[in-house]
Structures are given as structure tokens and as C-alpha cells.
C-alpha positions in Angstrom: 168.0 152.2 -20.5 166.3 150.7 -23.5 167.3 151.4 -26.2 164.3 151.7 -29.4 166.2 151.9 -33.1 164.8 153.3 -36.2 164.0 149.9 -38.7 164.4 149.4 -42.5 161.1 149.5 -44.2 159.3 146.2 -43.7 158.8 143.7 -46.5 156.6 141.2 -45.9 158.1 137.8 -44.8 161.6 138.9 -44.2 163.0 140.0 -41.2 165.0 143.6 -41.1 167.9 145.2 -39.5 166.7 145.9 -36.0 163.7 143.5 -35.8 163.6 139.6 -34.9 160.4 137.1 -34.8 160.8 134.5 -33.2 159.4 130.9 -34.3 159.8 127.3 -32.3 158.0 124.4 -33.0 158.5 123.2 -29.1 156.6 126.9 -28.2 153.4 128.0 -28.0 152.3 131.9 -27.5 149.8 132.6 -24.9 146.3 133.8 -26.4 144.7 137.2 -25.4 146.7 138.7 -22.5 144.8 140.9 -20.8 146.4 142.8 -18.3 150.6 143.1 -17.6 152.2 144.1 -14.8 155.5 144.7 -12.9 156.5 143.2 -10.0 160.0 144.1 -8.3 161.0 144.0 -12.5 159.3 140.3 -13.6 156.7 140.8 -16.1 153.4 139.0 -14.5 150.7 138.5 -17.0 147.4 137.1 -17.8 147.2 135.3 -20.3 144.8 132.4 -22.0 146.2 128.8 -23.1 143.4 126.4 -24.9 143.6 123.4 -22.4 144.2 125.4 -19.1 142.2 128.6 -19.7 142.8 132.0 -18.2 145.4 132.3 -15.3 149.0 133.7 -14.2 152.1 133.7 -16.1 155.4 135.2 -15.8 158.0 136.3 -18.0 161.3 133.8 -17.8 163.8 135.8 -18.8 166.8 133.0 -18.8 164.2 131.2 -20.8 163.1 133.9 -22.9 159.7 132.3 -22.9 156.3 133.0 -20.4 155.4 130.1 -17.7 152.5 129.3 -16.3 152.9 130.3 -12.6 150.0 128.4 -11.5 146.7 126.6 -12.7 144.9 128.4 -9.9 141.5 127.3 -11.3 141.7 123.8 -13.3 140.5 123.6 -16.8 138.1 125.7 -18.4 137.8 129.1 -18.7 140.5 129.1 -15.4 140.5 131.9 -12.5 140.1 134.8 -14.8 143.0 137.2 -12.7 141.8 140.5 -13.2 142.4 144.1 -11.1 146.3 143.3 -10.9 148.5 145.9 -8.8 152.2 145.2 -7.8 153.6 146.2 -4.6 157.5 146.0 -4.4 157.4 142.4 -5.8 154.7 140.9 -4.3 151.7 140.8 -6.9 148.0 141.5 -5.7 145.3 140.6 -8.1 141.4 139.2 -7.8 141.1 136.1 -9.0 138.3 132.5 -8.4 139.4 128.8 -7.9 136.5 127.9 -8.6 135.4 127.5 -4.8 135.7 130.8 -3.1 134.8 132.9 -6.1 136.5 136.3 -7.0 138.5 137.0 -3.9 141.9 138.5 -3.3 145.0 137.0 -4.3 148.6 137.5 -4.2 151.5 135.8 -6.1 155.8 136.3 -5.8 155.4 134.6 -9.3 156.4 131.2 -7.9 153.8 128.6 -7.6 154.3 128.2 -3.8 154.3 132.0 -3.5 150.7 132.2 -5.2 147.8 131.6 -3.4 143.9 133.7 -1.7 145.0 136.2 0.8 141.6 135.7 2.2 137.8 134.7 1.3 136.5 137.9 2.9 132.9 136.8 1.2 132.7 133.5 2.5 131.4 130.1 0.5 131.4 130.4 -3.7 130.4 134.4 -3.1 132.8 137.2 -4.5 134.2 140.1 -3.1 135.1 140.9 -6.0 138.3 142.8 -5.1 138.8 146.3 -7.3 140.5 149.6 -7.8 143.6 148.5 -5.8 145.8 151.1 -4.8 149.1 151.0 -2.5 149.6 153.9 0.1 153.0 153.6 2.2 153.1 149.7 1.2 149.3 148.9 3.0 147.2 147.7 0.2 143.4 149.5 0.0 140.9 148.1 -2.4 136.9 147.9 -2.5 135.1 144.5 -1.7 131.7 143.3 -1.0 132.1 140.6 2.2 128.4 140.1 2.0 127.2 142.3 5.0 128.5 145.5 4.1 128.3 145.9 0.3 131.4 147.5 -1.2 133.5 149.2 0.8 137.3 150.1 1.8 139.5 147.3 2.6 143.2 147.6 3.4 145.7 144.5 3.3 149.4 143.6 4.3 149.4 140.8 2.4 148.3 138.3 4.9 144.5 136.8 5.9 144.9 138.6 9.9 145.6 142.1 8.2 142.8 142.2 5.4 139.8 144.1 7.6 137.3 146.5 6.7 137.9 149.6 6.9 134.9 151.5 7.3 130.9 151.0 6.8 131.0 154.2 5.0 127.4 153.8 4.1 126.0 151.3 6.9 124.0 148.4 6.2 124.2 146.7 2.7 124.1 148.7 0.2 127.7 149.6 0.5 129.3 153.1 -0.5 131.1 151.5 -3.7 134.7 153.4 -3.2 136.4 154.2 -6.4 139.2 155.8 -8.1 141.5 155.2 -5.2 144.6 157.4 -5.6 147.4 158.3 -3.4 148.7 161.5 -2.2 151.2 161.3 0.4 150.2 159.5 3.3 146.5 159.0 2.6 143.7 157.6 0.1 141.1 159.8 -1.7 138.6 158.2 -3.5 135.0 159.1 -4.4 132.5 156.9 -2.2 128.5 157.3 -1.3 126.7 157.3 1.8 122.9 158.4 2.4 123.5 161.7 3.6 126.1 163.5 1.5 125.5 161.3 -2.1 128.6 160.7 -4.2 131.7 162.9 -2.7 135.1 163.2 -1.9 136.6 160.8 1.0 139.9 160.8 2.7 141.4 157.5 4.6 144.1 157.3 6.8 143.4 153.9 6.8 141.8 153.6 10.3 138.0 154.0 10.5 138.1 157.4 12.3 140.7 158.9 9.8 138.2 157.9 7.3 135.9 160.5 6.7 133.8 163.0 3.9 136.4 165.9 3.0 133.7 168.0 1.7 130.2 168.0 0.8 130.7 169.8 -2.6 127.2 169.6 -4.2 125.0 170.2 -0.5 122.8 167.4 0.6 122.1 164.1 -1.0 123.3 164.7 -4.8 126.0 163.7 -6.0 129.3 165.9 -6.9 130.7 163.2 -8.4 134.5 162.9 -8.1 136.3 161.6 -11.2 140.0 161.8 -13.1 141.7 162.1 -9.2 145.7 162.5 -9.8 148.4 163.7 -7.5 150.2 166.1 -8.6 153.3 167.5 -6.3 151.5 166.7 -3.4 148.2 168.2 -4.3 145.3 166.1 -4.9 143.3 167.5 -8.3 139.8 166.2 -9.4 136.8 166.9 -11.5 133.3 167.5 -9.5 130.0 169.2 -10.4 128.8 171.6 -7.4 125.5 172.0 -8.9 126.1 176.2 -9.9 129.1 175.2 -12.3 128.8 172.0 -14.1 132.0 169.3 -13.9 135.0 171.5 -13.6 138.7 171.2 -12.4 139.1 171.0 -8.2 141.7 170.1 -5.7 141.8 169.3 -2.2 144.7 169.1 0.5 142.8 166.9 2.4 140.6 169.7 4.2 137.1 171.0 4.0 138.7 174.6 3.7 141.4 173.6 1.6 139.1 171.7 -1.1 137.8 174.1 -4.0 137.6 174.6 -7.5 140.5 175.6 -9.1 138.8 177.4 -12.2 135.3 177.6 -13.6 136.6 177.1 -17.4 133.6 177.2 -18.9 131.7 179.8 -16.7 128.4 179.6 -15.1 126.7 175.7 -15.5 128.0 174.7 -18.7 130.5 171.8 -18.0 134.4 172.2 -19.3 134.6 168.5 -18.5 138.3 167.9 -17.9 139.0 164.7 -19.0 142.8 163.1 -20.0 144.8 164.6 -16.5 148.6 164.3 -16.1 150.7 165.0 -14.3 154.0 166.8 -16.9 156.8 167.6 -14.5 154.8 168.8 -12.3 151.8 171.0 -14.3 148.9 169.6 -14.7 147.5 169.2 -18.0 144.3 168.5 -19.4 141.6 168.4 -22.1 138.5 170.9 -21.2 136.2 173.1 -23.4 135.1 176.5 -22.6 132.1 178.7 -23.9 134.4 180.2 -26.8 136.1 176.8 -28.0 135.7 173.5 -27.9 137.6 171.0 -26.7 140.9 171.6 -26.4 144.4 171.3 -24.3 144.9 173.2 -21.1 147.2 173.7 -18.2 147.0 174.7 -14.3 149.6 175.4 -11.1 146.1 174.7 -9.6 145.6 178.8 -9.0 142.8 180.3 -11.2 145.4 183.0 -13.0 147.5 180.0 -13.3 144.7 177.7 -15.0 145.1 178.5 -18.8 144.4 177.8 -22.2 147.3 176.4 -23.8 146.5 176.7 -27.9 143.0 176.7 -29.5 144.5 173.6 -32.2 141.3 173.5 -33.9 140.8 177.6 -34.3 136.9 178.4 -33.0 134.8 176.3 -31.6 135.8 173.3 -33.7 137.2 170.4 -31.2 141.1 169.7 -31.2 140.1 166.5 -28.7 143.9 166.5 -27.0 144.2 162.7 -25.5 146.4 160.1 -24.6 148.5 162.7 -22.4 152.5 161.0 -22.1 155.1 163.1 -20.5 158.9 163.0 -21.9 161.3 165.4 -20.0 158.5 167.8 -19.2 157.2 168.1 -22.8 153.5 166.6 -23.2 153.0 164.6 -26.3 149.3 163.8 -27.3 147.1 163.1 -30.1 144.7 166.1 -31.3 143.2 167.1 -34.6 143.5 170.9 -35.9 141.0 170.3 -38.0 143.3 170.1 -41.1 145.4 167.0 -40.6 143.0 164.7 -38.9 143.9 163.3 -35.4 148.1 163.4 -35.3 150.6 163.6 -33.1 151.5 166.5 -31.2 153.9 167.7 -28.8 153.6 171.0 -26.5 156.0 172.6 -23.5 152.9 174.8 -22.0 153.3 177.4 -24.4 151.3 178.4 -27.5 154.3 178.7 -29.6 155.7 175.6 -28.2 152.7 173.9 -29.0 153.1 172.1 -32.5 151.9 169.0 -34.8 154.8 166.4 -34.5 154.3 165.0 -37.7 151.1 164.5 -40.5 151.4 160.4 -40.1 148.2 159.8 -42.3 148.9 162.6 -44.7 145.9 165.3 -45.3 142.5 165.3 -43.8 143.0 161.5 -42.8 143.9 160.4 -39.1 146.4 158.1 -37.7 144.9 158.4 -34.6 148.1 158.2 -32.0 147.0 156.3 -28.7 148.9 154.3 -25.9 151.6 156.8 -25.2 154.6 155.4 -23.5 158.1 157.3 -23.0 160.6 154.8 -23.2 164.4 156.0 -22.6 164.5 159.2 -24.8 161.0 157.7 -27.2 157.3 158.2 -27.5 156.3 154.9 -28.6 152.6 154.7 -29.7 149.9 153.2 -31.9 149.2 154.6 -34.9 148.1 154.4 -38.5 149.6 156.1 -41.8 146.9 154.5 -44.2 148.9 152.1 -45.4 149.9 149.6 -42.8 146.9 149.8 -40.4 147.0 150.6 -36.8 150.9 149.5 -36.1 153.8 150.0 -33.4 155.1 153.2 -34.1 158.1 155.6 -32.4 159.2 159.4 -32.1 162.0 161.7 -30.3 159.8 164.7 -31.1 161.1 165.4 -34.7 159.3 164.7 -38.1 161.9 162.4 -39.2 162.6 160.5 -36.1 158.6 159.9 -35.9 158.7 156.6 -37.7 157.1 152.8 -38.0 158.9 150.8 -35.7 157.3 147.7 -37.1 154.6 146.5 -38.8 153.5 143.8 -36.8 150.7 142.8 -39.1 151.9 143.4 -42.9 149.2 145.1 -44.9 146.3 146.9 -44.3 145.2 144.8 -41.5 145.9 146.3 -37.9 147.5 144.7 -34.9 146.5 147.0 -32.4 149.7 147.6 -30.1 148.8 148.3 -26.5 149.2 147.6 -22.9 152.8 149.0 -23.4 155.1 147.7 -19.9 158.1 148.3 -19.4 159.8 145.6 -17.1 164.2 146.5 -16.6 165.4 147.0 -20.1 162.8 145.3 -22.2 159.3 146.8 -23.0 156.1 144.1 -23.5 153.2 144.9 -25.1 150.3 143.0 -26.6 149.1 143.3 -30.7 147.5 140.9 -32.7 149.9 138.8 -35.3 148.7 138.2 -38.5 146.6 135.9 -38.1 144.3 138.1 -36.3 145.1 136.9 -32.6 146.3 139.0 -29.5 149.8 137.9 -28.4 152.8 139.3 -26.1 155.3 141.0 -27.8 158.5 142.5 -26.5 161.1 145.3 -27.4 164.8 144.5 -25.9 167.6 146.5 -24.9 169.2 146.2 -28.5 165.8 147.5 -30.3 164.5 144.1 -31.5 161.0 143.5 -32.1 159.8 139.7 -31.5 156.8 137.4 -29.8 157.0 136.3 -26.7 156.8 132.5 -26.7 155.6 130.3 -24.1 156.7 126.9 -22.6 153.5 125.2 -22.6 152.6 123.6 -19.4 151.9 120.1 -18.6 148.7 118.0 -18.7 147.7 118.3 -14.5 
């Protein structure tokens, strides 16, 4: 488990108990990363160096250093990997080398072990692989082979099992699937197809066990499916039926069995729910009603059961709960009572239970908490007290253990903290340094904050 420990005050250029940065002449740190991911427990990244451009790397860890896995695109700006999503250790990710455009790729994070699953829009043309989601070990993903238009793809890893599907919307113009998400044993997503507009779809992964669930909003408009999560089993979503604006649904998988949970904010007025997750089982979200604005709510997904959790910001004044994180069925998120600016909070589904963590920026100021990550018995966030800038911060729910882990960029200046991955017993995460530029940073098992340093690859 990893282990995060409180630090000494920073003072700028000296390194403090708990904290390393690391510094070689022979390394160079990749520029930029833009997406991380974990694949059977290597960190995959990508990343930009100046003379190769923007491919794959991997964490080394007997190096301690990132590789280049493989220039997949030669020189500049590289293959650009983008829409990365690890099954087991195998990672799938779009990417273009420059000859069959943005296509499907997959990578073991060896160089042999890297290479297009398949050019399913043949010649320079992109498919443009996206929302990649894994169901049972089958990969499912939208692309565009050039006769269809997007639509839902499924893939084993290999060219002979990446097919189509289903023409959801024939001809074209393509029924652009998104916001793939499993529950059990099958895909929902939100898709579009002449008849029904945008609405809920289900996929078994076969084109006959792909079908409409419901038509929520009757005839060709569009309900509009968004913020799909699984929660124990049960699919919830946000829709608009046309009578009750965007409010909270869920769906078993069933015409009959798909409905709205709770019209929050009754009659056509939207509650919006926005920022769902899934906290040991409840679901909890953001949502305004016609009394108050927005604020933080919870639901078993049973109308009684769908409830206001604490007006923060008293009235109709906005409390804004976001950047949901769940640690041992406690949510921790950022909100604003209209007092202490935008801080960290904590709640356990009660009102009593729901509290302000700690004033970071002290008075009407906020620090703005975001990127919420548990990590072993830590929230470790992004925050800003006022006097270090937007900085790597850490908290076991108590004012005095809610503290700066490290200022990564001394001052005033912020380094942004994000992307937060954890990968066996170290956490990565990009910030800038203080210079300005994004690098990879990582958090070991001992608590100590440093760089991650590349080998730089050779001239090809």
C-alpha cells in the first residue's frame, strides 16, 4: 500500500524530510504527457520528446526512468496516442504512423509487442478509434471505416476479431456511440439513429443483442443520455423526457425496467445531475432543485430513497459539490458554503455528517480542491491556500492531517497536479516544474516526491 507522509514546510531550493528531486545530466524528462495509464501494473504514457515528437513510453522501474516504447510515427509531431484503455496488460490506444491515419493500436509496452490492430478505414483515412470501454475482456469502441460513419466496434486484440458491430443508423452518417460503460455483461451507451434521435442503447456485442432500450423522449428528439455509471449492478443516467427536463434515470437493461428515478426539480425545470459516483454503493451527485441551487445529493435509485443530502450554501445560493472521490464509503469533494469559498469537504450521506474538511485558502477565498484520488488511507488533490498556487496537496479527513504535500512550483506560481495514477505502490501524476513545463512526477511507497526522468532515445 502506498504510503503518503506529511512533509516539513518547503524552502525553496532545499530538499525536505520526505521529499526527493531528482537531477541527472545523462536524463532528460518527457515534455507534456498527456494521458497515463495502467497496464497489468506498468505505467504506459504519452509523452512528448523534441526530436521524436509525441508517442508511447513506459515506466522502467529497474531504471527508474520512462523509455520510449516505440517511435511509431518518425519525427515530427509523432503518432499522437490518444483514447488509451488497458485491458489486463495489454494496452489499446488510437494512434497514426503516418500512413494509415488514426487507427487502432495496441502495445504489451515492448517494441515488438506494439503495433495497428487493424486499418478499419483503409488508405491515410482515420477511424478515429474513441470511448473505449472493456466488457468481459472484448474491447467495444466507436469508429468511422468510411461506409458506415461511427459506430460500435468490438476487438480481441487481433485484425480477424475487430468487426462492426452494428449499422445502428444505416448508411453514412453513422449513430456516433458514446459514453460506453459497462454493467455486467453488456454495453450501454447513448447512440442516434433516424427514428428514435439520441437514446439509450444496450449491446451484447452481437448485432441482434444490440438494440434501443427505450425511446425516452417519443419520436425523433433526442433524450440525450449522459453521466452513465454502474452502480451495484444497476445502470444510472441523466436524460431529458421532454415533460421533466434532464433528471436522474436508470435502466436494467429493459424497456419496462428503464425510468426516472426522481424528478428533483419538478415539472420541466432541469436538476441537471452532473459529478456521479459511485460511494460504496450510493450513488451520489450534484443536482439543483426549485428551492436550492446546486447542491450534493444521494439515491438507492428509489424516489423516497433519492435525497437531499445538506443545502451547503443555505437558499438558493449554489454549493457546486464536484470532483466526487470515495475513501471507505465517505465522499470527499469540493463545494463552497458560501462563506469559505470553494474548500474541501467530506460527507457520509447524512446532514450532520456532512462537514467542511478544512478552510485551505482562509476566508471568502478558494483553494478550489480538484483531481481527487484515495490513495491507501489519503485524499490527495490539487489545491491552492493563496500562498503557494495551485500545488499537490493531502488529507485523512481531519483539519490537521489536510496538508501541502509539496510545493512543486515554489511561490506563487502553480504547477497544476493532475492525471493522478496509481501503478503498484507508486502514484504518477503530471504538474508543471518551475520552469513552467508539464512533467511526470511520482510519489513512492516511502512518501517521496520526485520527477520522473527519462532515458533519451536514440537518433533512428
Amino acid at each position: 500500500m502506498l504510503c503518503v507522509l506529511a512533509p516539513a514546510s518547503d524552502v525553496a531550493g532545499q530538499e525536505q524530510p520526505g521529499t526527493r528531486l531528482v537531477a541527472s545530466s545523462e536524463l532528460v524528462q518527457p515534455l507534456s504527457p498527456s494521458a497515463l495509464a495502467n497496464a497489468g501494473g506498468t505505467l504506459l504514457l504519452a509523452a512528448t520528446d523534441r526530436r521524436i515528437g509525441y508517442e508511447l513510453w513506459k515506466f522502467d522501474r529497474a531504471r527508474n526512468a520512462t523509455v520510449l516504447i516505440k517511435d511509431i510515427r518518425p519525427g515530427i509531431p509523432g503518432s499522437y496516442p490518444s483514447s488509451m484503455h488497458a485491458i489486463g496488460g495489454t494496452l489499446f490506444f488510437s494512434a497514426d504512423d503516418g500512413t494509415a491515419g488514426s487507427e487502432l493500436w495496441r502495445s504489451d509496452g515492448t517494441a515488438a509487442g506494439t503495433y495497428l490492430v487493424k486499418d478499419i478505414n483503409p488508405g491515410p483515412a482515420s477511424s478515429t478509434p474513441s470511448f473505449l470501454a472493456d466488457v468481459n475482456g472484448v474491447l467495444f469502441f466507436a469508429a468511422d471505416d468510411g461506409k458506415h460513419g461511427f459506430e460500435l466496434w468490438r476487438s480481441q486484440g487481433s485484425a480477424e476479431s475487430t468487426a462492426l458491430v452494428a449499422d445502428i443508423n444505416v448508411g453514412p452518417a453513422g449513430s456516433a456511440p458514446r459514453f460506453l460503460t459497462r454493467v455486467g455483461r453488456n454495453l450501454f451507451f447513448a447512440a442516434t439513429d433516424q427514428a428514435g434521435g439520441t437514446e439509450l442503447w444496450v449491446s451484447d456485442g452481437t448485432a441482434k443483442g444490440t438494440r434501443r432500450v427505450k425511446d425516452i423522449r417519443l419520436g425523433p428528439e433526442d433524450s440525450s443520455p449522459e453521466s452513465l455509471i454502474d452502480v451495484n449492478g444497476t445502470l444510472f443516467f441523466v436524460a431529458n423526457d421532454g415533460r421533466h427536463g434532464f433528471e436522474l434515470w436508470k435502466s436494467d437493461g429493459t424497456e419496462s425496467g428503464t425510468v426516472m428515478v426522481k424528478d428533483i426539480n419538478s415539472g420541466t425545470p432541469s436538476a441537471r445531475p452532473r459529478h456521479l459516483a459511485n460511494i460504496g454503493g450510493t450513488l451520489f451527485f450534484a443536482a439543483a432543485d426549485d428551492e436550492r441551487g446546486v447542491e450534493l445529493w444521494k439515491s438507492d435509485g428509489t424516489d423516497r430513497g433519492t435525497v437531499l443530502v445538506k443545502d451547503i450554501n443555505p437558499g438558493r445560493g449554489n454549493s457546486l459539490p464536484n470532483s466526487l472521490a470515495n475513501m471507505n464509503g465517505t465522499v470527499y469533494f469540493a463545494a463552497t458554503d458560501g462563506v469559505h469559498g470553494a474548500e474541501l469537504w467530506k460527507s457520509d450521506g447524512t446532514e450532520s455528517g456532512t462537514v467542511l474538511v478544512k478552510d485551505i485558502y482562509p476566508g471568502a477565498g478558494s483553494s478550489s480542491p480538484g483531481h481527487l484520488t484515495k490513495v491507501g488511507d489519503r485524499i490527495l488533490f490539487s489545491a491552492g491556500d493563496g500562498e503557494h498556487g495551485w500545488e499537490l496537496w493531502q488529507s485523512d479527513g481531519s483539519p490537521a492531517g489536510t496538508v501541502l504535500l509539496k510545493d512543486l512550483r515554489p511561490g506563487k506560481a502553480s504547477s497544476y497536479p493532475n492525471r493522478f495514477t496509481q501503478v503498484n505502490d507508486a502514484l504518477f501524476f503530471t504538474a508543471d516544474d518551475n520552469t513552467g513545463i508539464e512533467r511526470l512526477w511520482s510519489i513512492d511507497a516511502a512518501g517521496a516526491v520526485s520527477t520522473v526522468s527519462a532515458l533519451r532515445p536514440e537518433p533512428q
